[in-house]
Structures are given as C-alpha cells and as structure tokens.
DRENDO-1510 file (C-alpha; in Angstrom, 1 decimal, always signed):
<recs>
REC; n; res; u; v; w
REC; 1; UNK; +2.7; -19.6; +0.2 .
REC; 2; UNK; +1.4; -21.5; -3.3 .
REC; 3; UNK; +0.6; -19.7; -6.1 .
REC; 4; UNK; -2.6; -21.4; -7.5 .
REC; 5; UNK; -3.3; -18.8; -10.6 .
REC; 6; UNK; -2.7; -15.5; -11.4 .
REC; 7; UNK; -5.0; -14.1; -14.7 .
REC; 8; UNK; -5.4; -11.3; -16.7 .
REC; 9; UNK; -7.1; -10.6; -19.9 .
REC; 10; UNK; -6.1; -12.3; -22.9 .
REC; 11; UNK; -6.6; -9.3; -25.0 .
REC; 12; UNK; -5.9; -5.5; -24.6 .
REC; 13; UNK; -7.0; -3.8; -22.7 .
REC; 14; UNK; -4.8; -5.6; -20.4 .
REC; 15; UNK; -5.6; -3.5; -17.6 .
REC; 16; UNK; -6.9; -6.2; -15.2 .
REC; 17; UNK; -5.6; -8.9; -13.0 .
REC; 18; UNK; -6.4; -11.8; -10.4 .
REC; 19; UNK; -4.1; -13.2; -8.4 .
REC; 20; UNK; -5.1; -16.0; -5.8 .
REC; 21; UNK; -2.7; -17.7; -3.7 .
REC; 22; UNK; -2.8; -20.8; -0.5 .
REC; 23; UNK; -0.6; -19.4; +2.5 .
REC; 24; UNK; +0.3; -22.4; +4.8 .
REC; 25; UNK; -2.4; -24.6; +4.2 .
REC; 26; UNK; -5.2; -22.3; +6.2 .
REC; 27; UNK; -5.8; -19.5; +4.0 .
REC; 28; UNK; -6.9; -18.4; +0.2 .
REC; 29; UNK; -5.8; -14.9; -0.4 .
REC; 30; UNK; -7.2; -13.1; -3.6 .
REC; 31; UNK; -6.2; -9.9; -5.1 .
REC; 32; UNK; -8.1; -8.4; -7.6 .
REC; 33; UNK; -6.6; -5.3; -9.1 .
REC; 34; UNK; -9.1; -2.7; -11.0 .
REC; 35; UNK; -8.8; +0.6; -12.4 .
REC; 36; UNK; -10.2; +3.2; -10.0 .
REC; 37; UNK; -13.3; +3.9; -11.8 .
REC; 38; UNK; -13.4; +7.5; -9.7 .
REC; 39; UNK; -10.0; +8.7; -10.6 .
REC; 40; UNK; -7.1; +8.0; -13.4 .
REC; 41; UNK; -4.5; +7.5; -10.4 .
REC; 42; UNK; -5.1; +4.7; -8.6 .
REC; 43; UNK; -6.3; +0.9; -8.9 .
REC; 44; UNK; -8.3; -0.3; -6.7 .
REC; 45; UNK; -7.2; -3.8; -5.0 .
REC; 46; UNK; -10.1; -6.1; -3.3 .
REC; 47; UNK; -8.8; -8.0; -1.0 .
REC; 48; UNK; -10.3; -11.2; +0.6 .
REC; 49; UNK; -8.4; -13.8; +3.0 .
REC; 50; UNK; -10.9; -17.1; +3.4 .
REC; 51; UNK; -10.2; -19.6; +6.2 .
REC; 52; UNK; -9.6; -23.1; +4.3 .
REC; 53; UNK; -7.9; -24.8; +7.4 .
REC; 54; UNK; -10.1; -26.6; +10.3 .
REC; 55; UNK; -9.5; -24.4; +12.8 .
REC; 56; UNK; -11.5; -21.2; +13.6 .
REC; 57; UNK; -8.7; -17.9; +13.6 .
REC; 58; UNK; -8.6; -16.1; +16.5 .
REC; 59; UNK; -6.5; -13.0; +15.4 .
REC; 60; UNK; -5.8; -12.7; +11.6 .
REC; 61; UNK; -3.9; -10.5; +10.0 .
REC; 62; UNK; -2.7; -8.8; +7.1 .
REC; 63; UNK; +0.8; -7.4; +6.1 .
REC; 64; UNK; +1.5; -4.9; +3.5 .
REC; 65; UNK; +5.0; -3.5; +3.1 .
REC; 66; UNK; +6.3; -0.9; +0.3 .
REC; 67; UNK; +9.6; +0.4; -0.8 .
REC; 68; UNK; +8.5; +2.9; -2.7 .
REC; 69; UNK; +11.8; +3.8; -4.5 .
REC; 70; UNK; +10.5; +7.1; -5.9 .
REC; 71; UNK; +12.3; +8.5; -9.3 .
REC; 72; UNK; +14.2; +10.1; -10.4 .
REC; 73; UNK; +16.0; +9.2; -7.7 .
REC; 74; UNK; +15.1; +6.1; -6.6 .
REC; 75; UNK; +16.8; +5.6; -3.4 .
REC; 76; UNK; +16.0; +9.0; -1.3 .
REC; 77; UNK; +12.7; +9.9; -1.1 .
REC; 78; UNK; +9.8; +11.5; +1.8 .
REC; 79; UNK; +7.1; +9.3; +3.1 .
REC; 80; UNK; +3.7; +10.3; +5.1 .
REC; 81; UNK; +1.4; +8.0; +6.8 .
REC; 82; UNK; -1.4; +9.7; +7.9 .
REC; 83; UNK; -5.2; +8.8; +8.4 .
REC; 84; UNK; -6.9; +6.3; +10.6 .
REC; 85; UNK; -8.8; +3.5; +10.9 .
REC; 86; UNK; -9.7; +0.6; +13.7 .
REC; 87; UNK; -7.8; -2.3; +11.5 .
REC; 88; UNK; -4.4; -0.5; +12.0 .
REC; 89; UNK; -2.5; -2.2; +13.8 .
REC; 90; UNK; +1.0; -0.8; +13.7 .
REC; 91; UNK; +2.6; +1.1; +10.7 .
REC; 92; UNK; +6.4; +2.6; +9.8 .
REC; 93; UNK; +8.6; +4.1; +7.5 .
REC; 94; UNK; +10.8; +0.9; +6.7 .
REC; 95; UNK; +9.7; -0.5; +3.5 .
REC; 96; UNK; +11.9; -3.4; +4.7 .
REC; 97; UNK; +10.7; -4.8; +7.8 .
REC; 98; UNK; +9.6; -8.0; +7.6 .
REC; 99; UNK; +6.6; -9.5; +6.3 .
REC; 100; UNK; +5.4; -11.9; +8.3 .
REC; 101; UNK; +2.2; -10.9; +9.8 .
REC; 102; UNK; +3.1; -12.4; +13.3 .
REC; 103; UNK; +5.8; -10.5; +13.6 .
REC; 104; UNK; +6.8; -7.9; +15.9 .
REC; 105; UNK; +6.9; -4.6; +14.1 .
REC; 106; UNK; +7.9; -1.0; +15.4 .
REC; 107; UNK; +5.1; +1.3; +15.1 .
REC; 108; UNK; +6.1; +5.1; +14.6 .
REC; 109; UNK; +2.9; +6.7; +14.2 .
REC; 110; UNK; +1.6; +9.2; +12.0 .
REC; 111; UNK; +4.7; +11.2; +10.4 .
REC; 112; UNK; +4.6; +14.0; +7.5 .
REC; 113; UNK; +7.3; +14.0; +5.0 .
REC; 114; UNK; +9.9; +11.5; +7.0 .
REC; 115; UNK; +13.1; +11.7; +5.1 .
REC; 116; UNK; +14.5; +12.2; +2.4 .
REC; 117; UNK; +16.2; +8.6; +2.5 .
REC; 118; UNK; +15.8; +5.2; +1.5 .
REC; 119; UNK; +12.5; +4.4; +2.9 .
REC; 120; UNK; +8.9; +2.7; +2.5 .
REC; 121; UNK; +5.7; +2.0; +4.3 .
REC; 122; UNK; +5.0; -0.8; +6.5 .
REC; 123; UNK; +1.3; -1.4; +7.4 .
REC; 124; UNK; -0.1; -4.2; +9.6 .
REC; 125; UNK; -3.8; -4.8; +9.7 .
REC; 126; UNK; -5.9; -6.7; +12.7 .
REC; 127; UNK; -8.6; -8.3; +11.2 .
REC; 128; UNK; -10.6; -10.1; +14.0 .
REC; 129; UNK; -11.7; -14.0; +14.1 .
REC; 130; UNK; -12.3; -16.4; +11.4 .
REC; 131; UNK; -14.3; -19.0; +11.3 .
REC; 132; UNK; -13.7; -22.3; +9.5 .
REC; 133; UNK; -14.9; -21.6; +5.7 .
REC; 134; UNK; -15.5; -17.5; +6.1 .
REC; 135; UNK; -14.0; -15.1; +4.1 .
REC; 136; UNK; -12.9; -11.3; +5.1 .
REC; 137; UNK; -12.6; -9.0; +2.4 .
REC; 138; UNK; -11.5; -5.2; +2.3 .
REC; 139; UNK; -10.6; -2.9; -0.4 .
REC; 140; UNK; -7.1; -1.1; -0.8 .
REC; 141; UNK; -5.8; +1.4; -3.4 .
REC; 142; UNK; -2.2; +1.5; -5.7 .
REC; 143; UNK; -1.3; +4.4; -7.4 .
REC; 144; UNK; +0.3; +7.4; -8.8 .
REC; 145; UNK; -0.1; +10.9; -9.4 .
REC; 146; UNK; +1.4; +13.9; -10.8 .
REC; 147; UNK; +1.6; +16.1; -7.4 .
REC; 148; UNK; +0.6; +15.4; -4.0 .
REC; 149; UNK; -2.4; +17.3; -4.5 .
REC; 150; UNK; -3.3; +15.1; -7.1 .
REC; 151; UNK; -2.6; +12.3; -4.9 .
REC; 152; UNK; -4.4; +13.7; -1.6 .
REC; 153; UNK; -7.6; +14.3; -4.4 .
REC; 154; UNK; -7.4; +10.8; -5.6 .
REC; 155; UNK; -7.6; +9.2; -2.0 .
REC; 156; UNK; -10.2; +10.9; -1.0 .
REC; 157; UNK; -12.8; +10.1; -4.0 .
REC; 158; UNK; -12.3; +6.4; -3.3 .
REC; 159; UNK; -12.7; +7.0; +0.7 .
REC; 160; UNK; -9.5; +6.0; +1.7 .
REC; 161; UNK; -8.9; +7.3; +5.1 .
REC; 162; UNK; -5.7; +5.5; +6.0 .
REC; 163; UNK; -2.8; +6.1; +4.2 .
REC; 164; UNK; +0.9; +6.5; +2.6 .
REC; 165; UNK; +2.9; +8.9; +0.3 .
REC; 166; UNK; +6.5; +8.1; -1.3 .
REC; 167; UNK; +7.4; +11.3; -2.8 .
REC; 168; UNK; +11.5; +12.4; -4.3 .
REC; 169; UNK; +14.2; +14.1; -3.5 .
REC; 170; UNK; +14.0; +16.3; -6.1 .
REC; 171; UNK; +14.2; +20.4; -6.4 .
REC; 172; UNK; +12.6; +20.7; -9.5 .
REC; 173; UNK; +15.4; +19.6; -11.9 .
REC; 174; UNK; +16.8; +16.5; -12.6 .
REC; 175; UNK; +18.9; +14.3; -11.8 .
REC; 176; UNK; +19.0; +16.2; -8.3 .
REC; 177; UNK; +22.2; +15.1; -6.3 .
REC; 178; UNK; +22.9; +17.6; -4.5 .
REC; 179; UNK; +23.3; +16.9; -0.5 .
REC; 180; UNK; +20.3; +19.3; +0.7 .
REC; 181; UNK; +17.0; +18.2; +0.7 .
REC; 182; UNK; +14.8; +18.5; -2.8 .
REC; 183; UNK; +12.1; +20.7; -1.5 .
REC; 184; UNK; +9.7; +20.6; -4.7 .
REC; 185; UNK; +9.1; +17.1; -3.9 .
REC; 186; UNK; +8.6; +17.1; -0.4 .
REC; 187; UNK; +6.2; +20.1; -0.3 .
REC; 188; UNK; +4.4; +19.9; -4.1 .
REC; 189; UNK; +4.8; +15.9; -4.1 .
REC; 190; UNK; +6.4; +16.7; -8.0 .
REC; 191; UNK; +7.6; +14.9; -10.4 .
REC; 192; UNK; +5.3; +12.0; -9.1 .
REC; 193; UNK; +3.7; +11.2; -5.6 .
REC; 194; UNK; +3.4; +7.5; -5.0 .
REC; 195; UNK; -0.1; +6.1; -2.8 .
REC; 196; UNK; -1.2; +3.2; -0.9 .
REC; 197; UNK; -4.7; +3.9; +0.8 .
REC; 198; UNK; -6.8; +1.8; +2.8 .
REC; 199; UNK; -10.8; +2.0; +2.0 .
REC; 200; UNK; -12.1; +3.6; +5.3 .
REC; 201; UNK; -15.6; +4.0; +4.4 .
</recs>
C-alpha cells in the first residue's frame, strides 16, 4: 500500500480530512472523513475503492478492523455487533485479526455486550465485480458518544443499519479494577460508548 496524499485544511477549523492511498498496484482507495452533519457524535467516512489495474475484479473487498481500547480502562471493555446488511461478509469480536481482505476470518455473528476483555470489531465487506476504471463507493460512520443511548440515536439518524459498540468496564467510578464486571458500562454504555456503523440506507 502507497500513500499518495493525505490533506486537511490549512486553517482551523481543522475538522476535515482526505486520505487517498494505491494498494498493490490495482486499486485507489479514498477516505474522506466529515462531521456528521445529523449528529455531534459521529464523522461520517465516504468510502470509494476504484479499479486502476487492467483486469476486471471479480470479488472485491473491504476490511475494517477496530480495537476499540475503551477508557478508562483501556484494555477491558463490551462490544455489540448488531444490524444487517447484504455487503457483510463475516464480522467478530477480535479487533486483531488480520487485515487482509483475502483472508480467512471467523465469523461469530451478532453478539450483545461480548466481554468485558480486551476486544474489537472485525468487519469484512463483499463488494461485487469491478471493472477496469470503475469506482465503488459506500459511506461508513466513526464516533463517540456519551451513553449508548446516545450512541444507538446517533446511528440511526445517519441510517446506519450495520453496526459496532466498544463500551468499559466500568461501575460508575473510576479507575474501576475490581475483578467483577463494571455493569454501568455494559448496560448505560457510560462514561463513553465507542461506534462504527455501516450506511444501510
């Protein structure tokens, strides 16, 4: 993978950025990250792969892995996958499975509050053929939000029917290091539940 720019804006608000990179010679993938304008929480992420190579693709696809690493403490926390959508292709809990795309990944299925430990979200995305010279283009979400409420709210203004939750260990004081799980978290998504959504609609 080449890195052929990556801009932002060369005055505040610097709340903006394009990232545009070569992967092996067969495809330009751009990132465009946006405030949501429907919600404080999120950014919005367009997404477009073009095919640069001479060959048609048969079966592309797209990889996106997260290890959340929720605070306060970063290294325990509950994750949810939930939703649907016809591009999933297989999803988990391991925000460290590899990335590669061709892969072979494990595929748990939905899950509701998986944890607490150190975990992630692993989705991988079947996105058809490409022909020589087409682009495919999709739109994701990033984000953050005071509860899982919040969170849940946020997803749904920007129509994001597949998607994950990181959310801490954490009983409603802090630091919580105790050895039984920190229920305020898991259940009210507080101090903060993390999002990754997929645009569904």
């Amino acid at each position: 993978m080449v890195v052929n720019s990556f801009t932002t804006p060369a005055s505040p608000p610097i709340d903006t950025a394009n990232s545009v990179v070569t992967v092996a010679n067969t495809f330009r993938v751009t990132h465009r990250f946006t405030p949501a304008p429907q919600t404080p929480y999120l950014y919005r992420v367009d997404v477009s792969i073009q095919n640069v190579s001479s060959k048609a693709i048969k079966d592309l696809r797209y990889t996106r892995g997260i290890d959340y690493d929720v605070p306060p403490n970063t290294f325990s926390e509950y994750i949810t996958l939930a939703g649907s959508s016809p591009l999933l292709f297989a999803w988990n809990t391991n925000g460290f499975t590899s990335l590669d795309p061709l892969a072979i990944h494990p595929s748990s299925g939905a899950v509701t509050d998986s944890g607490p430990s150190d975990r992630g979200s692993h989705m991988d995305f079947r996105l058809g053929s490409l022909a020589v010279g087409a682009t495919r283009s999709f739109v994701t979400y990033y984000g953050a939000a005071p509860t899982e409420r919040d969170a849940l709210n946020a997803l749904g203004l920007v129509n994001a029917g597949l998607y994950s939750l990181g959310q801490a260990n954490w009983d409603g004081s802090s630091p919580w290091n105790a050895p039984l799980p920190g229920i305020d978290g898991r259940d009210n998504g507080r101090p903060g539940t993390f999002m990754y959504g997929l645009q569904t609609r």
